[in-house]
PDB file with one MODEL, atoms N, CA, C and O in Angstrom:
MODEL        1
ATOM      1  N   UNK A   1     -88.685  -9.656 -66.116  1.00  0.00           N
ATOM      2  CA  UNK A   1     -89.239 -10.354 -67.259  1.00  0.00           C
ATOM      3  C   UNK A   1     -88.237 -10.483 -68.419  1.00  0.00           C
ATOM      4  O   UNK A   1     -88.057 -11.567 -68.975  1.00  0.00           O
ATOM      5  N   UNK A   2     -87.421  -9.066 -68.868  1.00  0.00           N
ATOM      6  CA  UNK A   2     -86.558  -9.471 -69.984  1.00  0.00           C
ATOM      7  C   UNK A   2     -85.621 -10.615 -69.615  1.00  0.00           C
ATOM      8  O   UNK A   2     -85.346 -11.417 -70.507  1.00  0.00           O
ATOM      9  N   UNK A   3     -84.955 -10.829 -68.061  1.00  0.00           N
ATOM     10  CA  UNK A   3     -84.143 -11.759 -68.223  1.00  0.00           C
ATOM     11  C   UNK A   3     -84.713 -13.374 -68.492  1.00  0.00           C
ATOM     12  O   UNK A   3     -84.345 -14.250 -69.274  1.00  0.00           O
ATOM     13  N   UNK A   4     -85.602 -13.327 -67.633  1.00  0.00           N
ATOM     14  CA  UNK A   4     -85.971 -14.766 -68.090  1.00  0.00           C
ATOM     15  C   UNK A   4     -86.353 -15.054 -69.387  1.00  0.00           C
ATOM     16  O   UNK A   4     -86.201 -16.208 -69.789  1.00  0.00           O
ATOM     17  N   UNK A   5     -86.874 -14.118 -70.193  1.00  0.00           N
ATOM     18  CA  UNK A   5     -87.068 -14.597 -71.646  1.00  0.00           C
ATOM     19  C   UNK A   5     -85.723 -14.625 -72.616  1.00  0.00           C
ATOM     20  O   UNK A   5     -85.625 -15.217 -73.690  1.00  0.00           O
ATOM     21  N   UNK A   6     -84.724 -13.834 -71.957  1.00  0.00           N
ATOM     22  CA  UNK A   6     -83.030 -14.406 -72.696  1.00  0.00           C
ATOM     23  C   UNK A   6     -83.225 -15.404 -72.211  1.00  0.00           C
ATOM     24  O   UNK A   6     -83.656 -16.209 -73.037  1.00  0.00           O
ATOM     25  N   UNK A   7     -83.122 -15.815 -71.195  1.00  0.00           N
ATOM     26  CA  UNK A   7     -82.127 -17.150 -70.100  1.00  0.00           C
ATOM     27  C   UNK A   7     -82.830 -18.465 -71.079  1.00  0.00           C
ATOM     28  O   UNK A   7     -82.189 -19.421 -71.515  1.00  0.00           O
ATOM     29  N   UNK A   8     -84.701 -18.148 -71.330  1.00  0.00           N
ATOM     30  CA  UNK A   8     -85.187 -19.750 -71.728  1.00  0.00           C
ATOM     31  C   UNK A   8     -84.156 -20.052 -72.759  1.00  0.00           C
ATOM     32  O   UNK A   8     -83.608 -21.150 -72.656  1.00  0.00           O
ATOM     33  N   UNK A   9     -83.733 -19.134 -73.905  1.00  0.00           N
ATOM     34  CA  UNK A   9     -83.185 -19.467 -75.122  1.00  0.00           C
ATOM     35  C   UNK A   9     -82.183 -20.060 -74.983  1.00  0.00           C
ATOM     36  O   UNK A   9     -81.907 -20.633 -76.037  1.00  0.00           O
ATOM     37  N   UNK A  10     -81.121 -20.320 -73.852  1.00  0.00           N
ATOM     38  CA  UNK A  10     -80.246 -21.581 -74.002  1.00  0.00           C
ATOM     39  C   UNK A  10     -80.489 -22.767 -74.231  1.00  0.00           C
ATOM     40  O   UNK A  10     -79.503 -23.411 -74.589  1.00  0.00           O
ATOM     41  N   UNK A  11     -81.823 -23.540 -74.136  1.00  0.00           N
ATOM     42  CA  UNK A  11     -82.008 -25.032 -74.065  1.00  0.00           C
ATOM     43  C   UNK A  11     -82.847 -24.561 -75.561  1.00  0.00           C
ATOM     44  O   UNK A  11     -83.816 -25.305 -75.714  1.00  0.00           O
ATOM     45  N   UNK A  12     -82.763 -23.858 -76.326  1.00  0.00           N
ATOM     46  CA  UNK A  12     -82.899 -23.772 -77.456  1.00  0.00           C
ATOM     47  C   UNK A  12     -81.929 -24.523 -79.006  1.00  0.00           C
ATOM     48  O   UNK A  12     -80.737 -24.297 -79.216  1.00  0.00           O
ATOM     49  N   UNK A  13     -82.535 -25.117 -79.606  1.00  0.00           N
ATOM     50  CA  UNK A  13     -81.613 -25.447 -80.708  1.00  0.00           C
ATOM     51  C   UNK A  13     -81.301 -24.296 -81.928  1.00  0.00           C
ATOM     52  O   UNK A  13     -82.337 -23.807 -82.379  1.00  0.00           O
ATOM     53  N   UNK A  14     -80.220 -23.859 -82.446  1.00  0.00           N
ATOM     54  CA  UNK A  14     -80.047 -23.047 -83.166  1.00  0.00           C
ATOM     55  C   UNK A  14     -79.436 -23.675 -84.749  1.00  0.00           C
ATOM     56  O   UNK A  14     -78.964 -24.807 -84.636  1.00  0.00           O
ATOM     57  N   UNK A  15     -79.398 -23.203 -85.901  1.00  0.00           N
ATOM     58  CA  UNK A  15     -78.906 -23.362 -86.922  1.00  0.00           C
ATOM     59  C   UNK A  15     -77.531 -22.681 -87.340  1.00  0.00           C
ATOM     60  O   UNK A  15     -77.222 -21.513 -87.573  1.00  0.00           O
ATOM     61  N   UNK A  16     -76.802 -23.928 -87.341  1.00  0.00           N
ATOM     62  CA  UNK A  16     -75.306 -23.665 -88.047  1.00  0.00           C
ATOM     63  C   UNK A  16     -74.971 -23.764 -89.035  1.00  0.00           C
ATOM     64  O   UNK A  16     -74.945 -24.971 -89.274  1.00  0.00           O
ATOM     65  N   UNK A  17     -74.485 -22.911 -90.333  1.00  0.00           N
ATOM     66  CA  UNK A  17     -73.955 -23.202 -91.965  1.00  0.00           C
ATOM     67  C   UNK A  17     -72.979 -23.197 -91.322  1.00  0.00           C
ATOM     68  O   UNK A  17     -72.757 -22.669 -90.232  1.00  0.00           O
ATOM     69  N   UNK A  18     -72.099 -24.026 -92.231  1.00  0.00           N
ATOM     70  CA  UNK A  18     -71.142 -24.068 -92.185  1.00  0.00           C
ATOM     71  C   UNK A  18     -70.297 -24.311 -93.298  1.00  0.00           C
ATOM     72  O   UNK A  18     -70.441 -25.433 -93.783  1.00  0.00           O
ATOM     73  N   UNK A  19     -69.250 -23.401 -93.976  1.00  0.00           N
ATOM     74  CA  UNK A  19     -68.818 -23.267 -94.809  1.00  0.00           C
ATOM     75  C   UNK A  19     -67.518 -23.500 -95.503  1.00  0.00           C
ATOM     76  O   UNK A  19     -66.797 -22.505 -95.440  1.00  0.00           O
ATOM     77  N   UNK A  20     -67.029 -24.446 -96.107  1.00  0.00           N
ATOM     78  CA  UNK A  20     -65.168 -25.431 -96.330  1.00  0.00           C
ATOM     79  C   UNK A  20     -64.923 -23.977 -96.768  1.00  0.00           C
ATOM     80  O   UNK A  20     -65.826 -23.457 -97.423  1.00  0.00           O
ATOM     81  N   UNK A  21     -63.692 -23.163 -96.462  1.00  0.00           N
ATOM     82  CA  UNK A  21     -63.200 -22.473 -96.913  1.00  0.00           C
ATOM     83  C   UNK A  21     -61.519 -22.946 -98.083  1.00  0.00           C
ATOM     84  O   UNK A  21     -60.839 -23.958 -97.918  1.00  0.00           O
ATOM     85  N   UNK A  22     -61.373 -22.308 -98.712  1.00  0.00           N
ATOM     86  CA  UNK A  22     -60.518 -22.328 -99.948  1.00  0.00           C
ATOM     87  C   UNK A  22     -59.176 -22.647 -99.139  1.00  0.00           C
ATOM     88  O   UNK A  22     -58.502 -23.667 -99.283  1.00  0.00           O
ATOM     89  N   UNK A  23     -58.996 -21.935 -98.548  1.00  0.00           N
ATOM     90  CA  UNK A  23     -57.426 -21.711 -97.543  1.00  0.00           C
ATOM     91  C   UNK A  23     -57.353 -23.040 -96.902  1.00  0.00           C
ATOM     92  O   UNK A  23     -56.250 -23.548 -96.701  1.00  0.00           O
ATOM     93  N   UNK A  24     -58.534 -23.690 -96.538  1.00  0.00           N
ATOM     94  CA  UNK A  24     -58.702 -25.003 -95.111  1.00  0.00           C
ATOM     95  C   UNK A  24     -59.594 -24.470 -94.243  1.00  0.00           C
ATOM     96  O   UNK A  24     -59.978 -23.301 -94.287  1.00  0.00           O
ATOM     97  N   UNK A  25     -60.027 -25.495 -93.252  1.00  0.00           N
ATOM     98  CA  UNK A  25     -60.932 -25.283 -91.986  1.00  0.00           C
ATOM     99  C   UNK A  25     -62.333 -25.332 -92.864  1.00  0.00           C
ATOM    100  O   UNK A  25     -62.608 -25.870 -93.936  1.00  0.00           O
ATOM    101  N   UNK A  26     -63.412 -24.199 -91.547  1.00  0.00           N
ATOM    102  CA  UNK A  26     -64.555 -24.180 -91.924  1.00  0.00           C
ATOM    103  C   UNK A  26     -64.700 -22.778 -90.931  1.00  0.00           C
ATOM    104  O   UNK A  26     -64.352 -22.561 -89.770  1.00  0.00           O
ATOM    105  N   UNK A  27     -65.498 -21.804 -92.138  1.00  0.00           N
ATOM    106  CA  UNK A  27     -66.367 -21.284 -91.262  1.00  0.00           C
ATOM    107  C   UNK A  27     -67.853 -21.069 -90.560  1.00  0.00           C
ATOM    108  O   UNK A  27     -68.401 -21.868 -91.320  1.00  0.00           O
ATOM    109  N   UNK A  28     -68.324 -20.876 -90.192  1.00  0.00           N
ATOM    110  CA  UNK A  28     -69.642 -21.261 -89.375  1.00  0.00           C
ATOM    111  C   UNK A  28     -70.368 -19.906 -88.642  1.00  0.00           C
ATOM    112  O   UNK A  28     -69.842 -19.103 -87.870  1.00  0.00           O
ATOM    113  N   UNK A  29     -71.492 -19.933 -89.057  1.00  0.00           N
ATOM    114  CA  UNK A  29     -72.432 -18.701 -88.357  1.00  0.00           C
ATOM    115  C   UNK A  29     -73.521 -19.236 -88.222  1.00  0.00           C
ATOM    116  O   UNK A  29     -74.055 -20.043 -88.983  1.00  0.00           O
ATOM    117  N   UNK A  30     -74.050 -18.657 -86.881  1.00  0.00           N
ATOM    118  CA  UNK A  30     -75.345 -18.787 -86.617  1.00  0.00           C
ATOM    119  C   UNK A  30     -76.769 -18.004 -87.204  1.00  0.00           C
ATOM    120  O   UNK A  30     -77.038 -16.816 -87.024  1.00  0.00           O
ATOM    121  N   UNK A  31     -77.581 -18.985 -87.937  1.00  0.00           N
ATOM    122  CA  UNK A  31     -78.742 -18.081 -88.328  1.00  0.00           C
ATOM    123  C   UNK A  31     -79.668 -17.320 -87.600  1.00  0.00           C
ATOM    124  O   UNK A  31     -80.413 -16.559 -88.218  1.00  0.00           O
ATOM    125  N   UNK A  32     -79.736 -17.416 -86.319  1.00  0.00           N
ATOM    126  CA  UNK A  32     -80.955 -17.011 -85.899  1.00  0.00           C
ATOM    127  C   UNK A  32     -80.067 -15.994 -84.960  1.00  0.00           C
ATOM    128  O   UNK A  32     -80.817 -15.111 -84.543  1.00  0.00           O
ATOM    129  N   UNK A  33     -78.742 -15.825 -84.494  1.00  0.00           N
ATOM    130  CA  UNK A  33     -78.099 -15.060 -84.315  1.00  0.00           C
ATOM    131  C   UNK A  33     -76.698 -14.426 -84.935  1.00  0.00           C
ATOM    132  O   UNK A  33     -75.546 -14.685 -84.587  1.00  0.00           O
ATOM    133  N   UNK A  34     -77.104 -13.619 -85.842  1.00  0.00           N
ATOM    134  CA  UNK A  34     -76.093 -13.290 -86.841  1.00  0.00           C
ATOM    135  C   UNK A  34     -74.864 -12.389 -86.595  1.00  0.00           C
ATOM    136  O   UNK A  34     -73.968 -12.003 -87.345  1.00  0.00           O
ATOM    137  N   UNK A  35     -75.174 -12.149 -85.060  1.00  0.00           N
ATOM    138  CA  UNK A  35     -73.731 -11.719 -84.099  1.00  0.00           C
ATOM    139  C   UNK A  35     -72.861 -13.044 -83.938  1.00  0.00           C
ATOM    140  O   UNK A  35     -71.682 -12.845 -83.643  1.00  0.00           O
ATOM    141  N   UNK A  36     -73.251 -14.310 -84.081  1.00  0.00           N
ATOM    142  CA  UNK A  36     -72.344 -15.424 -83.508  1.00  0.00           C
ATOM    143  C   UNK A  36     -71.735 -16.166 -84.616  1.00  0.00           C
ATOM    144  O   UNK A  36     -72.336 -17.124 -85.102  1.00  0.00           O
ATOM    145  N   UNK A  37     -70.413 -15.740 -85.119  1.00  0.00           N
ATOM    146  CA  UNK A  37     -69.879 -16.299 -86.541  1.00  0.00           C
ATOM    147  C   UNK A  37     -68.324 -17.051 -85.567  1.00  0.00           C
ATOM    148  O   UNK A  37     -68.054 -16.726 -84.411  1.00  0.00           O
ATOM    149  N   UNK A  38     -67.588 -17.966 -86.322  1.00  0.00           N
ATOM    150  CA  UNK A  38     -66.917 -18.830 -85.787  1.00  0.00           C
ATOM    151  C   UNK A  38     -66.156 -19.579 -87.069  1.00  0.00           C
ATOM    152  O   UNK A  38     -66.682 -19.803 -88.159  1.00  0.00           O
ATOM    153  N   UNK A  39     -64.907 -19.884 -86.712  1.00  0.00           N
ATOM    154  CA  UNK A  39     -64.232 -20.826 -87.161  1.00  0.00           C
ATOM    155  C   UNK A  39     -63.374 -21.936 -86.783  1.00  0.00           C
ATOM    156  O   UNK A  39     -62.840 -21.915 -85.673  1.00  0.00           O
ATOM    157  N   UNK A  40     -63.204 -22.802 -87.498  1.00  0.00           N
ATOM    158  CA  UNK A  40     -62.365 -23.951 -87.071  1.00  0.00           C
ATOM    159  C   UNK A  40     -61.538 -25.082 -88.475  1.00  0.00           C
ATOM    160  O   UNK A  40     -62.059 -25.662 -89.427  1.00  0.00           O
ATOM    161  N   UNK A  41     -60.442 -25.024 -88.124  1.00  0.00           N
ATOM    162  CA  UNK A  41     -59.748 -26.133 -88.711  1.00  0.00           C
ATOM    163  C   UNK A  41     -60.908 -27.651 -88.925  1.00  0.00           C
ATOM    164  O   UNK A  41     -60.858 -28.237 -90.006  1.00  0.00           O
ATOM    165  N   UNK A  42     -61.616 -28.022 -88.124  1.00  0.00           N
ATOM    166  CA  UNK A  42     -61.999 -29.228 -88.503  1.00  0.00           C
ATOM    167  C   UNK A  42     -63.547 -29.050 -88.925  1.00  0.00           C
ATOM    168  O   UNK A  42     -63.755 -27.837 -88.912  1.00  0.00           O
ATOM    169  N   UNK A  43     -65.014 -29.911 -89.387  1.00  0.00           N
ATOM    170  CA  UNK A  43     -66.184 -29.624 -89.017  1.00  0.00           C
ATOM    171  C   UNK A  43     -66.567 -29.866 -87.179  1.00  0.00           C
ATOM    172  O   UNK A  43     -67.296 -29.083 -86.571  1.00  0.00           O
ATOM    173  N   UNK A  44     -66.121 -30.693 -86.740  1.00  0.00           N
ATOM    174  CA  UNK A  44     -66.171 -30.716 -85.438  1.00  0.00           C
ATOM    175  C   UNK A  44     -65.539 -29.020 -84.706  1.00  0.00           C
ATOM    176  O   UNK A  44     -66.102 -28.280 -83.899  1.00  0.00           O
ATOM    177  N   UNK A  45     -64.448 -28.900 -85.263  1.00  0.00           N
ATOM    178  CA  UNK A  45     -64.027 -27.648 -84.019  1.00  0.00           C
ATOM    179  C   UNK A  45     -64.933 -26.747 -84.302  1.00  0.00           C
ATOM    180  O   UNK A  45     -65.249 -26.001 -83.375  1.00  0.00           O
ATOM    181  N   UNK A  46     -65.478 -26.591 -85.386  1.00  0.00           N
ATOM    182  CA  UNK A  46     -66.253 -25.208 -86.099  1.00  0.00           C
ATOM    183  C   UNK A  46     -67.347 -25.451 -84.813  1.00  0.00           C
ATOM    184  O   UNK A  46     -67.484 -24.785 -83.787  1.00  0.00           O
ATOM    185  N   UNK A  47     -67.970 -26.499 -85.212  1.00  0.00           N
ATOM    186  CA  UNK A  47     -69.080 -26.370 -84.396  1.00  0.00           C
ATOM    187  C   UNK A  47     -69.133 -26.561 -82.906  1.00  0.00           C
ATOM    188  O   UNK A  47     -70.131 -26.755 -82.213  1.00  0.00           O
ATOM    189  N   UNK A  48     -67.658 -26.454 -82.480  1.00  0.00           N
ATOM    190  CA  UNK A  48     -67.819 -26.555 -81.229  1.00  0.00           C
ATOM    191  C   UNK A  48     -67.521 -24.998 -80.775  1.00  0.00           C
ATOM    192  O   UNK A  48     -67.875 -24.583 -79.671  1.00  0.00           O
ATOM    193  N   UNK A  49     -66.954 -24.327 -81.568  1.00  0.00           N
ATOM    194  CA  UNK A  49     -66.356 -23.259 -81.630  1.00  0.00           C
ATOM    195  C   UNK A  49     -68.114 -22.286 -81.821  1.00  0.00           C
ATOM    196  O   UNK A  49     -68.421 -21.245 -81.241  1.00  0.00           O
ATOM    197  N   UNK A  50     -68.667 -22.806 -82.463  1.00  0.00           N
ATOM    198  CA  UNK A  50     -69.992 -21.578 -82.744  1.00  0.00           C
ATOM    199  C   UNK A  50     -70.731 -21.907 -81.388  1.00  0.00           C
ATOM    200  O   UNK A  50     -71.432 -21.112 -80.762  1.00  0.00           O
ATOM    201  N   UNK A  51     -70.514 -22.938 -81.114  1.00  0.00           N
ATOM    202  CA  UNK A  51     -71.223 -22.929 -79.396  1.00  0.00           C
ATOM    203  C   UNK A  51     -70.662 -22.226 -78.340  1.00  0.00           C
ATOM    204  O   UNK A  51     -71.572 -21.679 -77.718  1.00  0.00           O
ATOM    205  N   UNK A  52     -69.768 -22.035 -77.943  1.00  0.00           N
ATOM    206  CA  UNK A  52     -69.021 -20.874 -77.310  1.00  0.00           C
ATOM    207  C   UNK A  52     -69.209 -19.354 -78.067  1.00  0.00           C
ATOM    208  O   UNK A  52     -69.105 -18.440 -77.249  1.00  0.00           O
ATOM    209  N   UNK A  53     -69.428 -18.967 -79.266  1.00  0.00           N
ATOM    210  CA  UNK A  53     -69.952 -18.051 -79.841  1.00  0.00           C
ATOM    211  C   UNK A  53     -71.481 -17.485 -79.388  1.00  0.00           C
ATOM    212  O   UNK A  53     -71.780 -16.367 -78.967  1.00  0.00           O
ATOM    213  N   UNK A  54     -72.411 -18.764 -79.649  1.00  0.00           N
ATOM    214  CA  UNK A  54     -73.764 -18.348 -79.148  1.00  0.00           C
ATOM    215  C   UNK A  54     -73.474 -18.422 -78.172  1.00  0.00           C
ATOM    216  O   UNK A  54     -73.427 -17.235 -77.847  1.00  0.00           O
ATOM    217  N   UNK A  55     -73.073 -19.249 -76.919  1.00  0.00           N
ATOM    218  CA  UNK A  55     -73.404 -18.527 -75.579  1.00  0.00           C
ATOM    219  C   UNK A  55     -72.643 -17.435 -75.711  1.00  0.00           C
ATOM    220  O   UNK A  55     -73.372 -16.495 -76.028  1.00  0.00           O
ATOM    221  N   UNK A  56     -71.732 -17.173 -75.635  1.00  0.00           N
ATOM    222  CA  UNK A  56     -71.289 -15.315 -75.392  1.00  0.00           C
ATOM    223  C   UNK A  56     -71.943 -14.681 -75.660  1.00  0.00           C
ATOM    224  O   UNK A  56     -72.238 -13.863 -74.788  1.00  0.00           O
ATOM    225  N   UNK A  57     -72.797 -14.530 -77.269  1.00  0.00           N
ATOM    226  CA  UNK A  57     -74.065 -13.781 -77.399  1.00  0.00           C
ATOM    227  C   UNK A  57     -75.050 -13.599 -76.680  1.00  0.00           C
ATOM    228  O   UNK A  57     -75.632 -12.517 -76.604  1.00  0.00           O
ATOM    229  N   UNK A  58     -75.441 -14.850 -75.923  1.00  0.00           N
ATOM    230  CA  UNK A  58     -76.478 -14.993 -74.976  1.00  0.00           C
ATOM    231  C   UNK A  58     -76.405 -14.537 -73.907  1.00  0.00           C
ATOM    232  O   UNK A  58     -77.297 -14.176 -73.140  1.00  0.00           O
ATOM    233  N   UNK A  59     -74.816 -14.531 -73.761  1.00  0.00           N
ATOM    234  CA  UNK A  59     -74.665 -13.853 -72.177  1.00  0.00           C
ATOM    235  C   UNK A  59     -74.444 -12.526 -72.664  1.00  0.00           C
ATOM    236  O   UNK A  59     -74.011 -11.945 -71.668  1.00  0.00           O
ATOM    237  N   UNK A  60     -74.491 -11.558 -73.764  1.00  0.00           N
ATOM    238  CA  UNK A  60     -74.068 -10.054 -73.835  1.00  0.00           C
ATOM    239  C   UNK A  60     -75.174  -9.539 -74.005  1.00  0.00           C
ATOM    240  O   UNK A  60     -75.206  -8.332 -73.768  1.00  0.00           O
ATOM    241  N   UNK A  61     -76.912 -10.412 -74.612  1.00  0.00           N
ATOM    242  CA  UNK A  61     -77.936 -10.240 -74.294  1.00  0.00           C
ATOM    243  C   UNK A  61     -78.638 -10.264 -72.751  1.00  0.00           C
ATOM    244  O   UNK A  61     -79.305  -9.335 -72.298  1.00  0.00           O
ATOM    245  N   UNK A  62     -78.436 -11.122 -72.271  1.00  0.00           N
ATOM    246  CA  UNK A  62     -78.851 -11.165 -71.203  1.00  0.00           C
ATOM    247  C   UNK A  62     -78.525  -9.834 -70.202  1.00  0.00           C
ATOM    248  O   UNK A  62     -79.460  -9.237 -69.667  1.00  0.00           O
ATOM    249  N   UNK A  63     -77.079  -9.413 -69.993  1.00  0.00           N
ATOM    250  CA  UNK A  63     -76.456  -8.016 -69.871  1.00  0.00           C
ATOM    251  C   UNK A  63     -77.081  -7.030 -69.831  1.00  0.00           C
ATOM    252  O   UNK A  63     -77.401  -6.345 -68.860  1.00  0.00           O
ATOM    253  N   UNK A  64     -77.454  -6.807 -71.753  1.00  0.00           N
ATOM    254  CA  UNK A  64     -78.189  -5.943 -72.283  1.00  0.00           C
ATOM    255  C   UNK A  64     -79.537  -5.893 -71.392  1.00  0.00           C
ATOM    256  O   UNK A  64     -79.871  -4.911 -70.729  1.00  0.00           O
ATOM    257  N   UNK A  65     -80.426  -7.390 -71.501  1.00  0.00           N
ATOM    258  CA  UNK A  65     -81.610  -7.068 -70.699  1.00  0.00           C
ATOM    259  C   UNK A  65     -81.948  -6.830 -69.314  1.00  0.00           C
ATOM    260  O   UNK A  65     -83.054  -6.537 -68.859  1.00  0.00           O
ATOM    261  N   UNK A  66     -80.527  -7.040 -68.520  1.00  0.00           N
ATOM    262  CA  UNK A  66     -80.560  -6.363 -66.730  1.00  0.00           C
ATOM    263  C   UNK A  66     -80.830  -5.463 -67.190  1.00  0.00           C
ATOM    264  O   UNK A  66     -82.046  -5.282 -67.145  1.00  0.00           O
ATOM    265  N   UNK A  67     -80.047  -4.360 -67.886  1.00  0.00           N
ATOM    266  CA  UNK A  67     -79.997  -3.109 -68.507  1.00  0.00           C
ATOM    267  C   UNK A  67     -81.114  -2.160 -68.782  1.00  0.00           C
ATOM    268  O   UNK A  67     -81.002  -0.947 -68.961  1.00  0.00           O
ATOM    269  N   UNK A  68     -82.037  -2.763 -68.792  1.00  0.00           N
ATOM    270  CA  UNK A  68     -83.391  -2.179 -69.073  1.00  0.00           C
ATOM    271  C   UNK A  68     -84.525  -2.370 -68.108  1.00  0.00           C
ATOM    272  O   UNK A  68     -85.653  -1.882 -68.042  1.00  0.00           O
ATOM    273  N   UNK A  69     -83.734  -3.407 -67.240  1.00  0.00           N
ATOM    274  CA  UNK A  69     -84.823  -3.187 -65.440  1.00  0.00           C
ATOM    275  C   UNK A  69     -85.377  -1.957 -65.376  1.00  0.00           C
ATOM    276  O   UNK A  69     -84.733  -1.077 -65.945  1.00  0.00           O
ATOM    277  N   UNK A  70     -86.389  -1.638 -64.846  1.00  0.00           N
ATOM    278  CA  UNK A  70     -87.423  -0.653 -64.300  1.00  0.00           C
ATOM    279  C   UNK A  70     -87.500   0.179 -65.684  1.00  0.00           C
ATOM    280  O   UNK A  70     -87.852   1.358 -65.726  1.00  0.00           O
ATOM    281  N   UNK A  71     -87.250  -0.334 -66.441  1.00  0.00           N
ATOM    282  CA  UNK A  71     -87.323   0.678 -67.794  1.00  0.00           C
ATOM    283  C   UNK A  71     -88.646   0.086 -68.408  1.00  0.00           C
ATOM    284  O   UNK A  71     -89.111  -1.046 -68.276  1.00  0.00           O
ATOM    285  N   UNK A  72     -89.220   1.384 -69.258  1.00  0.00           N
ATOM    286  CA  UNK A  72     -90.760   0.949 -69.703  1.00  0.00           C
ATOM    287  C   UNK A  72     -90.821   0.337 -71.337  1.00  0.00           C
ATOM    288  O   UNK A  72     -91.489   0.573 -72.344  1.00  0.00           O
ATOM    289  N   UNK A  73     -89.799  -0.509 -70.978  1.00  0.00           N
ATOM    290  CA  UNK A  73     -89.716  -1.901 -72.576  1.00  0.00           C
ATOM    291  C   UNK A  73     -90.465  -2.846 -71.825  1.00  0.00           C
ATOM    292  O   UNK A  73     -90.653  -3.152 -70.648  1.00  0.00           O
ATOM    293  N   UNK A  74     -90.954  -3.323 -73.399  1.00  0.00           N
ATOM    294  CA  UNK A  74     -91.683  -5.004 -73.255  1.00  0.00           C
ATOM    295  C   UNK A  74     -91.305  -5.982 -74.569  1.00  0.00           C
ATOM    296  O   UNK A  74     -91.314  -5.643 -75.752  1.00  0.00           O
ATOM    297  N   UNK A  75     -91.052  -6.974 -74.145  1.00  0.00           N
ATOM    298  CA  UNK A  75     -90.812  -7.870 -74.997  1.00  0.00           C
ATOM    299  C   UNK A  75     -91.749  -8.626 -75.585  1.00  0.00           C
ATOM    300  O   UNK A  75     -92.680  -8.833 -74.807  1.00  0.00           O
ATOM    301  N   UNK A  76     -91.903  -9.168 -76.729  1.00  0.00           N
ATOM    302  CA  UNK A  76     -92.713  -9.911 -77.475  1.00  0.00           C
ATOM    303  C   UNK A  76     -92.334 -10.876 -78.015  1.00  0.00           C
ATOM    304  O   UNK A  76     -91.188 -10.624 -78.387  1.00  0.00           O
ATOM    305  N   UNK A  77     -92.688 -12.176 -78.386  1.00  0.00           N
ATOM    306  CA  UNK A  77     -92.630 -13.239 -79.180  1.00  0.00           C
ATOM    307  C   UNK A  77     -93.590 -12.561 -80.076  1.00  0.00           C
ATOM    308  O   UNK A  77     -94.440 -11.731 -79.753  1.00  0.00           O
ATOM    309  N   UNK A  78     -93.214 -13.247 -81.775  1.00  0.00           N
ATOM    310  CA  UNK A  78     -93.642 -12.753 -83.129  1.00  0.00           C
ATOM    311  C   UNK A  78     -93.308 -14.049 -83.273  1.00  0.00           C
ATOM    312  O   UNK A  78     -92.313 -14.710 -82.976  1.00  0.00           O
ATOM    313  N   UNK A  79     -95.114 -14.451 -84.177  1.00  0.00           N
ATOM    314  CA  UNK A  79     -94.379 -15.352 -85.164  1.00  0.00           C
ATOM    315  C   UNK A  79     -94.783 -15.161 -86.544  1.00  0.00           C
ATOM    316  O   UNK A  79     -95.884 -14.776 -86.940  1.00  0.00           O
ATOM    317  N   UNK A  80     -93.666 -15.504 -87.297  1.00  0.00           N
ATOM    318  CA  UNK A  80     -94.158 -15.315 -89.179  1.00  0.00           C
ATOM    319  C   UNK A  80     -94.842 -16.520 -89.568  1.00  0.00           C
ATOM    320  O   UNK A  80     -95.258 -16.650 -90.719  1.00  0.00           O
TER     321      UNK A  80
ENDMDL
END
């Protein structure tokens, strides 16, 4: 069960700031995963760059949730 409830969240849309830094480029983090921060010289690379960010996250979650097979966790959706 934990894996399939990581796996749906790829065809998920996520939120990117993205921020002109002083020096040049842009940096960029994900809101809804605040492990996945990223940068890039252009607005295009940033955000191509935070997409390779969230999936890595997604795949070090997913990891995490083999990890807890036969273990007595349960997952929940919450909503505010």
């Amino acid at each position: 069960m934990p894996e399939k409830a990581v796996r749906t969240a790829k065809g998920r849309r996520f939120t990117a700031v993205l921020e002109r830094e002083d020096v040049g480029g842009y940096s960029v983090r994900c809101v809804e995963l605040p492990q996945a921060i990223s940068q890039g010289e252009t607005r295009e690379e940033a955000l191509s760059n935070i997409k390779d960010a969230i999936e890595l996250v997604l795949d070090y979650l997913e990891e995490k949730a083999k990890a807890h097979r036969g273990k007595k966790v349960e997952f929940a959706e919450v909503v505010v």
